[in-house]
LUMGUVEX-21520 format. One record per residue (C-alpha): residue number from 1; residue in three letters; x negated, y negated, z. Coordinates in pm, 1 decimal, padded with zeros to 6 digits. Layout:
! LUMGUVEX-21520
+-----+------+----------+----------+----------+
| pos | code |       xx |       yy |       zz |
+-----+------+----------+----------+----------+
| NUM |  ALA |        X |        Y |        Z |
...
+-----+------+----------+----------+----------+
This chain:
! LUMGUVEX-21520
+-----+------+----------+----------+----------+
| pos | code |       xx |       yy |       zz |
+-----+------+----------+----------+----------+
|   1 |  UNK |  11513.8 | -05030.9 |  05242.4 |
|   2 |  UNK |  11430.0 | -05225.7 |  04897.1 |
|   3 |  UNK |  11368.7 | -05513.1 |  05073.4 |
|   4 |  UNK |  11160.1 | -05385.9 |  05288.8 |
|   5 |  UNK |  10949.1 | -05186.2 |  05003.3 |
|   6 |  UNK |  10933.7 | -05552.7 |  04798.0 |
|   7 |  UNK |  10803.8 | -05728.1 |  05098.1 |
|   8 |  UNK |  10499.0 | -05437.3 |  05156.2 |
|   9 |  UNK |  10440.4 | -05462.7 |  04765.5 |
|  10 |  UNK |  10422.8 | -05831.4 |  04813.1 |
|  11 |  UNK |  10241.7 | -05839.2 |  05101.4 |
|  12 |  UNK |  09960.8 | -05541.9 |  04947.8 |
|  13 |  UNK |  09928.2 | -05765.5 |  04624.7 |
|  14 |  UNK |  09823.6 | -06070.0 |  04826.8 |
|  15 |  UNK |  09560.7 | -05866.3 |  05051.0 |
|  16 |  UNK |  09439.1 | -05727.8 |  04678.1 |
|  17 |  UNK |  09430.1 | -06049.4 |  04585.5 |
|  18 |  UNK |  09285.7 | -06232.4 |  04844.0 |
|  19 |  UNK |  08996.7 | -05980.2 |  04888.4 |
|  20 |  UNK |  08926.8 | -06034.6 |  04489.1 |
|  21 |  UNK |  08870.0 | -06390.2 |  04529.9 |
|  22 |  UNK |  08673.5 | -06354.7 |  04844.3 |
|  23 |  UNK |  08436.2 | -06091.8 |  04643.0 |
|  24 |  UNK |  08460.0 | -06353.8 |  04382.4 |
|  25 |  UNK |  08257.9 | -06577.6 |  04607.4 |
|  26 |  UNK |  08618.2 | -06857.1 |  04584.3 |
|  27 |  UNK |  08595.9 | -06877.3 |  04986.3 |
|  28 |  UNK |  08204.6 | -06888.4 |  05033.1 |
|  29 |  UNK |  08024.4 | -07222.9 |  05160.0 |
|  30 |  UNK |  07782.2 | -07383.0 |  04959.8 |
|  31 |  UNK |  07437.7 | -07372.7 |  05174.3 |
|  32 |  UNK |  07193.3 | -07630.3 |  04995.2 |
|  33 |  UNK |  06845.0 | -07640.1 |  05133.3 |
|  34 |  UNK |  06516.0 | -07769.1 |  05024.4 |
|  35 |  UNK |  06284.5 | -07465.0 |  05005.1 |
|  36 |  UNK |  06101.1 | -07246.0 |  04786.4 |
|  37 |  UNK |  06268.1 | -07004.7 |  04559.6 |
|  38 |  UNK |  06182.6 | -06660.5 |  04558.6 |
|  39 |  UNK |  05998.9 | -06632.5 |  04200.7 |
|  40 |  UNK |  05674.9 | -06611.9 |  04038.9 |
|  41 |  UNK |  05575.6 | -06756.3 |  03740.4 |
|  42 |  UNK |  05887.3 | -06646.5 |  03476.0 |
|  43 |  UNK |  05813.4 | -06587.2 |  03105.6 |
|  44 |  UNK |  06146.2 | -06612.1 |  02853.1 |
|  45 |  UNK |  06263.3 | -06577.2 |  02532.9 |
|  46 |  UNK |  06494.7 | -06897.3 |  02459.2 |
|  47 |  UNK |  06710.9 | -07095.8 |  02234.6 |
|  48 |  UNK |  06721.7 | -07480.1 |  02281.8 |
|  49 |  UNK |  07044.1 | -07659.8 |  02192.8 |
|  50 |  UNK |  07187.9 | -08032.2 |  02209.9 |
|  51 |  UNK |  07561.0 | -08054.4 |  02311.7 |
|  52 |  UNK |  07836.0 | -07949.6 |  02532.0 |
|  53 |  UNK |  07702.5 | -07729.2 |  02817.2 |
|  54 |  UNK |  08011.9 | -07490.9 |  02740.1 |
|  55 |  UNK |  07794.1 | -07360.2 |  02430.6 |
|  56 |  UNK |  07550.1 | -07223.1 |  02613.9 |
|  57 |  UNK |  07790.8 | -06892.5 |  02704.5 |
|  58 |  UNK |  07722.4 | -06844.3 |  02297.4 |
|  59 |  UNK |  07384.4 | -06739.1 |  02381.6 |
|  60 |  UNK |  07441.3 | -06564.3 |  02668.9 |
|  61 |  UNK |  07626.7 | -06349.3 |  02467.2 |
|  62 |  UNK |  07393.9 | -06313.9 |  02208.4 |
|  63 |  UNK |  07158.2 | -06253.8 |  02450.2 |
|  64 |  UNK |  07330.5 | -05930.1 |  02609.7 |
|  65 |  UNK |  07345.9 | -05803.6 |  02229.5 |
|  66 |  UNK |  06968.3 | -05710.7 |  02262.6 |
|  67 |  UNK |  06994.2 | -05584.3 |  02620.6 |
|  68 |  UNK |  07235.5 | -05615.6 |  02905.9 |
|  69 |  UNK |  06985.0 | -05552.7 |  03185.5 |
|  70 |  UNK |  06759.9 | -05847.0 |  03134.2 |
|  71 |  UNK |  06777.2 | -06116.0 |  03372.8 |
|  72 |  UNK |  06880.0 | -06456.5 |  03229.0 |
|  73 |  UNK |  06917.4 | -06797.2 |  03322.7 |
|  74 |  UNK |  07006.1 | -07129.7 |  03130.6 |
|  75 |  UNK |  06820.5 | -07461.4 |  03188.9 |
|  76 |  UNK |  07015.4 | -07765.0 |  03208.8 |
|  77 |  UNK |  06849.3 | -08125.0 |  03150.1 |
|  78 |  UNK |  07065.8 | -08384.1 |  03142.0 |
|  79 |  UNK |  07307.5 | -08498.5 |  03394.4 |
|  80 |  UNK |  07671.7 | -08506.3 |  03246.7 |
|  81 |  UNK |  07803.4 | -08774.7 |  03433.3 |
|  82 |  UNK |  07509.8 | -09029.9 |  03287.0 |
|  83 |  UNK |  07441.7 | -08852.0 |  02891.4 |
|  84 |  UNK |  07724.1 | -08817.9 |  02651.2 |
|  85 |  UNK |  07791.7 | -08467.7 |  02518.5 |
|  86 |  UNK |  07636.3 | -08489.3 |  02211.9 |
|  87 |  UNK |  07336.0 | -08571.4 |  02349.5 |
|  88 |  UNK |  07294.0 | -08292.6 |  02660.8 |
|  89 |  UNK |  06998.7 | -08020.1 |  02619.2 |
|  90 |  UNK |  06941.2 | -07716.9 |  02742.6 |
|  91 |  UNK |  06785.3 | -07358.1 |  02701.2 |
|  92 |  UNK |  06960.1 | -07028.7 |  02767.3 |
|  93 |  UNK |  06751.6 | -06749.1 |  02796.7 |
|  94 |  UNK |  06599.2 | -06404.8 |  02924.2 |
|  95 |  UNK |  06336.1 | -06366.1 |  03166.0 |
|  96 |  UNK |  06133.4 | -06107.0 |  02991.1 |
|  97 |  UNK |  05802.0 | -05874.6 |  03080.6 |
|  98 |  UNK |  05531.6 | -05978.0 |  02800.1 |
|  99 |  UNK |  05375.1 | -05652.6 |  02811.6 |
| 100 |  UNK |  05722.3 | -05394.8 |  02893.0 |
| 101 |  UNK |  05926.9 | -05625.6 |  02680.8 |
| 102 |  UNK |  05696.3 | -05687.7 |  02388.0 |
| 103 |  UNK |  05909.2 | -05517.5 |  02106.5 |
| 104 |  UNK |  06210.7 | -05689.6 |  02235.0 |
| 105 |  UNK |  06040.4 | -06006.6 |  02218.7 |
| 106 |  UNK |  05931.3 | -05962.6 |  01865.8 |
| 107 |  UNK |  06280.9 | -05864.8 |  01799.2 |
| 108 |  UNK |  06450.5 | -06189.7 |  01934.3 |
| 109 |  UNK |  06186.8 | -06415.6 |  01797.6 |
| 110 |  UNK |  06283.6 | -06297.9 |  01477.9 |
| 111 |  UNK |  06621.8 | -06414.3 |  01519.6 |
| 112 |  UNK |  06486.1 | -06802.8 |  01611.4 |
| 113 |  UNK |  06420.8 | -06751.7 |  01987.2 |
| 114 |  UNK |  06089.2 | -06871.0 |  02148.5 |
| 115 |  UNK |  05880.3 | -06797.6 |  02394.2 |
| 116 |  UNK |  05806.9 | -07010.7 |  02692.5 |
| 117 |  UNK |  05622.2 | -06933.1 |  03050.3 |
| 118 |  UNK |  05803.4 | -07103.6 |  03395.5 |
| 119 |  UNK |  05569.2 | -07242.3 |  03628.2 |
| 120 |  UNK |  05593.8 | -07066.4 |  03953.7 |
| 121 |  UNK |  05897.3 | -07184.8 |  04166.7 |
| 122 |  UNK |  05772.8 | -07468.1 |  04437.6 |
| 123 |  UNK |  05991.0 | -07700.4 |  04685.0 |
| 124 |  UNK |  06342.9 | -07694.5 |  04549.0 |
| 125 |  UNK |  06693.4 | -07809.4 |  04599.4 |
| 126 |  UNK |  06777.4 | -07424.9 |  04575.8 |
| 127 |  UNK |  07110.4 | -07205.1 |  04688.4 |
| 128 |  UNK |  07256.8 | -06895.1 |  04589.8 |
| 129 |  UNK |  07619.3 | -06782.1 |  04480.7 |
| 130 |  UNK |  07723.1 | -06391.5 |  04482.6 |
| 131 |  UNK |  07714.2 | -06268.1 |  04074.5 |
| 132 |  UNK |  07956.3 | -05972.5 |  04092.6 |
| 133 |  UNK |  08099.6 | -06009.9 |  03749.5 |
| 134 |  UNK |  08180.0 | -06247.5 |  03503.7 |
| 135 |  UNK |  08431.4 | -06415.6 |  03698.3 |
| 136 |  UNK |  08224.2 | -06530.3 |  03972.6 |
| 137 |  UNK |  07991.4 | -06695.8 |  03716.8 |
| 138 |  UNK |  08313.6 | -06922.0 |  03621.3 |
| 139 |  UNK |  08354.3 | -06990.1 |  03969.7 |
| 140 |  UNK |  08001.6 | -07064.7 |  04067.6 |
| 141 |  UNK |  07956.6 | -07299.1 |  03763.0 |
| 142 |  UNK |  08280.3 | -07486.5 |  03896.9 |
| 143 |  UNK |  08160.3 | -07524.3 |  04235.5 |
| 144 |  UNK |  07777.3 | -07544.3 |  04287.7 |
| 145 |  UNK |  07640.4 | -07767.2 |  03990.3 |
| 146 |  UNK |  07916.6 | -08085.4 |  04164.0 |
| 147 |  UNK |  07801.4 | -07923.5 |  04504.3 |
| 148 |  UNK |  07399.2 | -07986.6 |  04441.4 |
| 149 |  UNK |  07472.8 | -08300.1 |  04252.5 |
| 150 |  UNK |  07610.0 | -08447.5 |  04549.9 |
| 151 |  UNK |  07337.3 | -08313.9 |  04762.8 |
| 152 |  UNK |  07064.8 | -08466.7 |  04547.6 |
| 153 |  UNK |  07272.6 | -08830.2 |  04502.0 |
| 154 |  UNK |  07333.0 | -08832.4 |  04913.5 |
| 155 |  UNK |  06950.7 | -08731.1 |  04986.4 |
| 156 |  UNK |  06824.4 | -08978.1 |  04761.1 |
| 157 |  UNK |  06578.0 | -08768.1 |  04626.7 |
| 158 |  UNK |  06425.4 | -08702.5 |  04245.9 |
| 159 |  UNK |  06511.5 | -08349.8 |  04155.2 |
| 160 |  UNK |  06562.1 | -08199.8 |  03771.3 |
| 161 |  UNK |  06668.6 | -08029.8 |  03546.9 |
| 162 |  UNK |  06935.8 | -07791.1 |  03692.0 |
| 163 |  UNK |  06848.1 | -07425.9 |  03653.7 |
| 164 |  UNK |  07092.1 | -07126.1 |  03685.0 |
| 165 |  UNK |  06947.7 | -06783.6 |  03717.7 |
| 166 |  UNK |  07129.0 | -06460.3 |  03722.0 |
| 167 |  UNK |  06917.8 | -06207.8 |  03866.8 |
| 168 |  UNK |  07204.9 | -05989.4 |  04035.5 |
| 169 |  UNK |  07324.2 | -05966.6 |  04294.7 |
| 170 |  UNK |  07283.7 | -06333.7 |  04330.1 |
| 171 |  UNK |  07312.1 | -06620.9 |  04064.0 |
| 172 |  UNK |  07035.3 | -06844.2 |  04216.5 |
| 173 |  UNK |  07100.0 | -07235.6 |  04148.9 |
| 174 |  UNK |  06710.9 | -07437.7 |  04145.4 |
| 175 |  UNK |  06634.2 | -07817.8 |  04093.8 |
| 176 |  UNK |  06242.2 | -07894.0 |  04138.1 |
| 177 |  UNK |  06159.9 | -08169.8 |  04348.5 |
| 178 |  UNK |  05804.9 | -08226.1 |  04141.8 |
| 179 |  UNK |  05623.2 | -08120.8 |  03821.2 |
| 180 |  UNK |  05919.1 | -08154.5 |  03623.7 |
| 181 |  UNK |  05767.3 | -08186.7 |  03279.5 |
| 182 |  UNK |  05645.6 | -07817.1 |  03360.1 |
| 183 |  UNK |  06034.1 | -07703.3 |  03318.8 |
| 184 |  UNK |  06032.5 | -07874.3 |  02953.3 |
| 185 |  UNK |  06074.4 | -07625.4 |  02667.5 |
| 186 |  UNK |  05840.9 | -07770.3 |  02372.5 |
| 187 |  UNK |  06199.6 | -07924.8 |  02216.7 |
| 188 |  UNK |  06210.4 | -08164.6 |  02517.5 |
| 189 |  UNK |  05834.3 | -08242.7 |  02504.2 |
| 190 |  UNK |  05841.8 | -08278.4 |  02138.1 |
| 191 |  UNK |  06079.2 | -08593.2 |  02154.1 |
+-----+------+----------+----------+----------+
């Protein structure tokens, strides 16, 4: 009888589990295409930063401090098999309403955050990951970044910077094909 009650506690842990990590998006196929993502012109409120990619959760963070329910997304320019840590930049950020958002703008821009208009999406090496929690972000930045990479390298096709936006249910992964300058904060046109 106690074995019997081990093995079903065993055996209910490992369906709990499994079903976690399949929520978790662990078990879902990466489906790269080239298309058009589904977003208009984006305005944010940003920081820019030089260094490991790891830092930019440190905004994130600060970001939710002003409001959980905005959208964000981080921008990612340099590829970290080819530019030494110290060197990488990117921008983590908001996506923000000029008009509903305005006193929340003012608000982070007073705390050294900027304020910088996405052109509208066009062709893109673009795919999706489920964003149920915090979890699946950790998961997703494991898995698709290597996954697009490789898509980009096998295609042989000019596509940058890597952009991650978390807009749930979905974290949407999107590297232009063209106008890439128009993804530059003012930091990376400044230098």
């Amino acid at each position: 009888m106690m074995i019997t009650t081990v093995i079903a506690v065993i055996v209910l842990i490992s369906l709990v589990v499994l079903w976690l990590l399949k929520t978790l998006g662990v078990f879902k196929s990466i489906s790269i295409q080239i298309a058009q993502p589904p977003f208009n012109q984006l305005t944010i409120v940003y920081k820019f930063q030089r260094g490991s990619y790891s830092k930019a959760g440190d905004i994130f963070n600060d970001i939710a401090k002003y409001s959980s329910s905005l959208d964000k997304l981080g921008i990612y320019y340099d590829n970290p098999n080819a530019v030494p840590v110290e060197k990488r930049r990117f921008a983590v950020g908001a996506i923000v309403d000029e008009i509903k958002d305005r006193k929340l703008i003012k608000q982070m821009e007073k705390n050294n955050y900027k304020i910088f208009k996405l052109p509208e999406f066009d062709r893109s090496v673009y795919t999706t990951f489920p964003f149920k929690n915090i979890l699946s972000i950790f998961i997703a930045v494991m898995k698709v970044p290597y996954r697009l990479g490789d898509y980009i390298q096998a295609k042989k096709i000019e596509a940058h910077p890597f952009l991650e936006i978390y807009k749930r249910p979905l974290i949407h992964f999107v590297v232009p094909l063209s106008d890439f300058d128009a993804y530059n904060v003012p930091e990376i046109t400044n230098e």
